[in-house]
Z-matrix of the N, CA and C atoms (Angstrom, degrees):
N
C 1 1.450
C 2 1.528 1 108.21
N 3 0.994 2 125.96 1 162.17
C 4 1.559 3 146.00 2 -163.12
C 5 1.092 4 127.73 3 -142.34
N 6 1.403 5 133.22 4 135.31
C 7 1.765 6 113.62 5 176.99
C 8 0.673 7 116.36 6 -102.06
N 9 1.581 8 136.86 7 140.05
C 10 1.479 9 139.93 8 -178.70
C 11 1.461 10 118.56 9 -112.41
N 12 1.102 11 133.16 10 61.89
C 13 1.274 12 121.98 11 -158.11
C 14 1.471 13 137.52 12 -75.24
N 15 1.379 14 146.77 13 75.88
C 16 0.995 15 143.52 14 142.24
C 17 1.616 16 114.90 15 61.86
N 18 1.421 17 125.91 16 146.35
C 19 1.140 18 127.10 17 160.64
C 20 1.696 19 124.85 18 -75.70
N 21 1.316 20 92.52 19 -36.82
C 22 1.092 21 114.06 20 150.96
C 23 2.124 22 131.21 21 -25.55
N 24 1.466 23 81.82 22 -77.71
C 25 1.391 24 102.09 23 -162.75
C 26 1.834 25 88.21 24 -74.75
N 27 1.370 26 126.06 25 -54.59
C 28 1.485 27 112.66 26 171.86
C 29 1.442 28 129.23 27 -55.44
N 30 1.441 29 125.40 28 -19.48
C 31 1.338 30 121.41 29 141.46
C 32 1.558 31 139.04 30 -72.71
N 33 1.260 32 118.35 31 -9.16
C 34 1.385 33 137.17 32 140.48
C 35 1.844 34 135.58 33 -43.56
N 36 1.108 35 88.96 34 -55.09
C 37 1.533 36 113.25 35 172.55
C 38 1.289 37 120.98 36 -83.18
N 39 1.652 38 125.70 37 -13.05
C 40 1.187 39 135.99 38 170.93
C 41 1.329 40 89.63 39 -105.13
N 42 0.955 41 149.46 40 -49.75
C 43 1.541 42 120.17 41 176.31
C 44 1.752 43 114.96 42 -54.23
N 45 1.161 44 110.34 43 -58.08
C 46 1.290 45 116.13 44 -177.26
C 47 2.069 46 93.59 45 -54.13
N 48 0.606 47 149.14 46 -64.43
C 49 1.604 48 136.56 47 -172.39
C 50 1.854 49 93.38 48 -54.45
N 51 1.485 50 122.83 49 -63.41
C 52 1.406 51 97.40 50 -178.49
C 53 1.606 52 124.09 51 -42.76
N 54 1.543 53 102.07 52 -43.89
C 55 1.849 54 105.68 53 -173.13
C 56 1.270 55 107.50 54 -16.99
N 57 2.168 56 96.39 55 -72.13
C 58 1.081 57 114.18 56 -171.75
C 59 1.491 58 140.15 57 -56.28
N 60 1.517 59 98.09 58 -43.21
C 61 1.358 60 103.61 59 168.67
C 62 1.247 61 130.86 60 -28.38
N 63 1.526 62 96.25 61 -53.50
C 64 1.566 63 119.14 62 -163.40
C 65 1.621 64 102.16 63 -42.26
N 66 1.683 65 119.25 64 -48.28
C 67 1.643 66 121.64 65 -177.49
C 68 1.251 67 91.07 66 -114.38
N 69 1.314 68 159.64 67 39.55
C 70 1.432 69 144.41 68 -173.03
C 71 1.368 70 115.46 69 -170.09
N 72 1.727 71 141.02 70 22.67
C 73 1.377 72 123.51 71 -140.01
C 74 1.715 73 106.00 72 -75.33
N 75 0.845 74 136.44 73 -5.53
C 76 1.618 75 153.45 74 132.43
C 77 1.651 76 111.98 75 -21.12
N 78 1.511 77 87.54 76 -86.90
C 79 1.371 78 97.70 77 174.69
C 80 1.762 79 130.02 78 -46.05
N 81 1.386 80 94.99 79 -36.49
C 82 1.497 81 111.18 80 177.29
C 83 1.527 82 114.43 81 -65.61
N 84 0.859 83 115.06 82 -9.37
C 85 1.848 84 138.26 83 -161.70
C 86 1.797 85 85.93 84 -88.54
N 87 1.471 86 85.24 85 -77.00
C 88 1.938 87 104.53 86 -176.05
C 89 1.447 88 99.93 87 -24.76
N 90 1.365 89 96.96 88 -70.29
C 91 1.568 90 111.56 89 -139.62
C 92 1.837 91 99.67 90 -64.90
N 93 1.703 92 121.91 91 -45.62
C 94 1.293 93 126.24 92 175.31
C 95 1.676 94 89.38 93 -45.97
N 96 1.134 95 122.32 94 -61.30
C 97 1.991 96 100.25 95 -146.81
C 98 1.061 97 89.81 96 -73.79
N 99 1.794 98 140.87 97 -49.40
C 100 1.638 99 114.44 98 178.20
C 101 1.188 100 119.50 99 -23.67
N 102 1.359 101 117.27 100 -51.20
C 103 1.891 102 117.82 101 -160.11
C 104 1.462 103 100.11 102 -67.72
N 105 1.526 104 101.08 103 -59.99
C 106 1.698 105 107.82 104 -170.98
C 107 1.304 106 101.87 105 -58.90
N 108 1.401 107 149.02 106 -53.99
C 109 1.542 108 138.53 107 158.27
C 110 1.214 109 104.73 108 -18.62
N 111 1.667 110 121.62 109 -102.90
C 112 1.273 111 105.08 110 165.34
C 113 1.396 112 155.35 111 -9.83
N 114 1.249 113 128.67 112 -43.34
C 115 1.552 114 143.48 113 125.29
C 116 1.503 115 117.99 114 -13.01
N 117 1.895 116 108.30 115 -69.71
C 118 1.031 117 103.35 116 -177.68
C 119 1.299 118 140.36 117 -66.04
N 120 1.570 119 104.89 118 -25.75
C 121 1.538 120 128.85 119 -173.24
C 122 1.874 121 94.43 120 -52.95
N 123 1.682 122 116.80 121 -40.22
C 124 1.778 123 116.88 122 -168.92
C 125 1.276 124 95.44 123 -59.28
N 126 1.568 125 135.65 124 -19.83
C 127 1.569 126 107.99 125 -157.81
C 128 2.076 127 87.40 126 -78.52
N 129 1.166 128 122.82 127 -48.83
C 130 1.771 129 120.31 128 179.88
C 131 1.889 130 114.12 129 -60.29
N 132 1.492 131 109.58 130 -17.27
C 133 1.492 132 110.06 131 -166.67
C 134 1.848 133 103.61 132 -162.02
N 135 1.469 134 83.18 133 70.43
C 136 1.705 135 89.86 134 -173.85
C 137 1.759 136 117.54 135 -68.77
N 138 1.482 137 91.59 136 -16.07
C 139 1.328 138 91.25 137 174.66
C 140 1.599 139 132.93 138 -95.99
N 141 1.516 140 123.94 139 -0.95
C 142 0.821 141 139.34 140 161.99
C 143 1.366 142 125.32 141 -17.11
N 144 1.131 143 118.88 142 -61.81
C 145 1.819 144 141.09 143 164.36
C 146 1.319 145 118.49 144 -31.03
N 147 1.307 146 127.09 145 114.67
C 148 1.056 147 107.52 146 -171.44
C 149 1.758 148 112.71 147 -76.90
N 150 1.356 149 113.28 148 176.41
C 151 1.075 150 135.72 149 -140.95
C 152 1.883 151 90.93 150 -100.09
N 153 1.327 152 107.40 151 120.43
C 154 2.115 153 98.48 152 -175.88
C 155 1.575 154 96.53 153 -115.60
N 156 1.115 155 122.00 154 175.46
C 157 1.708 156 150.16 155 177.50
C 158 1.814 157 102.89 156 -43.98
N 159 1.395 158 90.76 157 -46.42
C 160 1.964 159 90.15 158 -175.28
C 161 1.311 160 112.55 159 -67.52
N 162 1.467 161 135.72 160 109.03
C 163 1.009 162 119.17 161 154.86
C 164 1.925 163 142.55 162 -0.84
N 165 1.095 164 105.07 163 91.72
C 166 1.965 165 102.54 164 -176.17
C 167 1.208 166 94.65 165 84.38
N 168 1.293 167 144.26 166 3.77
C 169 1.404 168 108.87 167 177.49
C 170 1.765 169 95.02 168 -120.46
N 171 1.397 170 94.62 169 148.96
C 172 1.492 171 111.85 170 -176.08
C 173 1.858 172 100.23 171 -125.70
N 174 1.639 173 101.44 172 164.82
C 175 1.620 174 113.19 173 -178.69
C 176 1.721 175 107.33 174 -140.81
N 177 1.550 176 92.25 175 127.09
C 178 1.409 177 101.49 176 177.85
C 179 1.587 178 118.26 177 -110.61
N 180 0.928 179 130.78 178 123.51
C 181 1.683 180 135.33 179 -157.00
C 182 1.728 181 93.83 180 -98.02
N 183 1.065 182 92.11 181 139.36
C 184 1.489 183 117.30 182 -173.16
C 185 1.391 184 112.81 183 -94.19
N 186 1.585 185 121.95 184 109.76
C 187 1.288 186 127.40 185 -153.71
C 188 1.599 187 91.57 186 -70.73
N 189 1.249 188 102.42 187 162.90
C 190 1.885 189 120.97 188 170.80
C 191 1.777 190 106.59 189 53.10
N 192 1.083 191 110.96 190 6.16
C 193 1.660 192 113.88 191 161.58
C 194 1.132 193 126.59 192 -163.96
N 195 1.439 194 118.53 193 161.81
C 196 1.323 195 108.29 194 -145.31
C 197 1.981 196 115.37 195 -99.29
N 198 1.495 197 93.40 196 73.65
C 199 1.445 198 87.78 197 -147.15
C 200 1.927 199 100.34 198 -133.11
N 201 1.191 200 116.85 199 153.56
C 202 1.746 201 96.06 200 -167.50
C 203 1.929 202 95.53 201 -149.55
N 204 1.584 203 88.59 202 132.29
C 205 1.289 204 81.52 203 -174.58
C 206 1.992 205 112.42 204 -96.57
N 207 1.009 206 125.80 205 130.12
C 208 1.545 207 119.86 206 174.08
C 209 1.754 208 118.17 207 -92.85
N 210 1.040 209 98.51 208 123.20
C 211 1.645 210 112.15 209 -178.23
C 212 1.184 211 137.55 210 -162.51
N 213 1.165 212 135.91 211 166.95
C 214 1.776 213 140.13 212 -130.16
C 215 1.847 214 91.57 213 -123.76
N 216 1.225 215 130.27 214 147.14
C 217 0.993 216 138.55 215 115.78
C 218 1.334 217 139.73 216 -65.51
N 219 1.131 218 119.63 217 89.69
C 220 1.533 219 129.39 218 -164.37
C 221 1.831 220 116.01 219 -89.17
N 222 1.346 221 126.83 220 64.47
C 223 1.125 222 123.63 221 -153.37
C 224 1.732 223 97.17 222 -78.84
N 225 0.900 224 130.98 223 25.78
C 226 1.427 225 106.45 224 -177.14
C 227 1.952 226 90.54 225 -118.20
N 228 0.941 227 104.41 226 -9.01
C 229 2.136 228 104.09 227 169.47
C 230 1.933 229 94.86 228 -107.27
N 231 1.066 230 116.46 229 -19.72
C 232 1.074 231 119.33 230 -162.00
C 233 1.162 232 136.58 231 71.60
N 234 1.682 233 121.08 232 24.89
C 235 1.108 234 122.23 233 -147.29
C 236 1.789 235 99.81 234 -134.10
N 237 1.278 236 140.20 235 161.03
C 238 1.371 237 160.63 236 167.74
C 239 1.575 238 93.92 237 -82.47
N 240 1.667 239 104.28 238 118.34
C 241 1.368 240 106.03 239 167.07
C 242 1.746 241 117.70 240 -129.91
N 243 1.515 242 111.10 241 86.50
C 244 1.356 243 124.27 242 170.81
C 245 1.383 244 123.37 243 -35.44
N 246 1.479 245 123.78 244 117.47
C 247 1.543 246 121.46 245 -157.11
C 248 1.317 247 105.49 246 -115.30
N 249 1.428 248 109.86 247 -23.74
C 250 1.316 249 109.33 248 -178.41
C 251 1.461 250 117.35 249 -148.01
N 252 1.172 251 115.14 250 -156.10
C 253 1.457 252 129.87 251 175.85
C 254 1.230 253 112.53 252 -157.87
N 255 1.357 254 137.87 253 111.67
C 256 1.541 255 130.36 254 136.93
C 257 0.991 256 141.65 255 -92.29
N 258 1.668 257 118.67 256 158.00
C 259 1.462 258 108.24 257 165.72
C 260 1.591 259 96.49 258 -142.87
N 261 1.708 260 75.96 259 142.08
C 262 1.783 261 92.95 260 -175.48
C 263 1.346 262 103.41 261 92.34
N 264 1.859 263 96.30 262 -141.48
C 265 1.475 264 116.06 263 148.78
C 266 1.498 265 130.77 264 -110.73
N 267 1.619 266 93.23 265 24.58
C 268 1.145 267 89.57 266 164.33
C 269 1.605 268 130.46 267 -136.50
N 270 1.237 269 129.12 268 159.33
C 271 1.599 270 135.33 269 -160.37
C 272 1.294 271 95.73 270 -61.46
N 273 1.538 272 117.65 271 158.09
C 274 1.664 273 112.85 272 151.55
C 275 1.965 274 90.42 273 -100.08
N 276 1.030 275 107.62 274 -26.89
C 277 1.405 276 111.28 275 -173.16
C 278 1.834 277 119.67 276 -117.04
N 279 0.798 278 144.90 277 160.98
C 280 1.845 279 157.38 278 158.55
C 281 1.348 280 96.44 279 -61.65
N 282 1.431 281 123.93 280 142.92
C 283 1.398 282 118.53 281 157.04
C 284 1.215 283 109.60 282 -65.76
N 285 1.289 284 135.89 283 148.89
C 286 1.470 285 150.08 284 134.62
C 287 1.318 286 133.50 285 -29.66
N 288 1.062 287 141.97 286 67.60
C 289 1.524 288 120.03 287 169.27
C 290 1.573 289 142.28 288 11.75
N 291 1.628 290 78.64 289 -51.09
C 292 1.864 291 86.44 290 175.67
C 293 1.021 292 129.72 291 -55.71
């Protein structure tokens, strides 16, 4: 499996590293490779994530911050496709339709 990530989800994650930066550019360091760690672990255990209300899409919570990524198993490219980003309970973004 592979990750494919979204325009979406890579403008997500660059905001969330700016947020931080802005008072933290240290922290912002941390917190990007947690997620992308996390990220990477789906290409060996895509299913890990738990399982949410939307059809195919699952959410994996990002250890040591409070941050959750939402995404598709897409077996017909074979690839992990990250749709979003949260933090907290709340969106930085709307889900997508797509």
């Amino acid at each position: 499996m592979s990750i494919r990530y979204t325009e979406r989800a890579l403008a997500q994650l660059a905001e969330i590293f700016e947020y931080v930066a802005n008072s933290n550019p240290d922290g912002a360091y941390k917190i990007h490779s947690e997620i992308k760690t996390a990220i990477s672990r789906l290409e060996a255990f895509p299913f890990i994530g738990r399982v949410t209300d939307r059809p195919g899409v699952r959410v994996l919570a990002v250890v040591r911050y409070p941050y959750k990524v939402f995404y598709r198993v897409l077996r017909r490219w074979r690839c992990i496709d990250p749709t979003r980003h949260a933090y907290g309970s709340g969106l930085l973004n709307h889900f997508s339709s797509n």
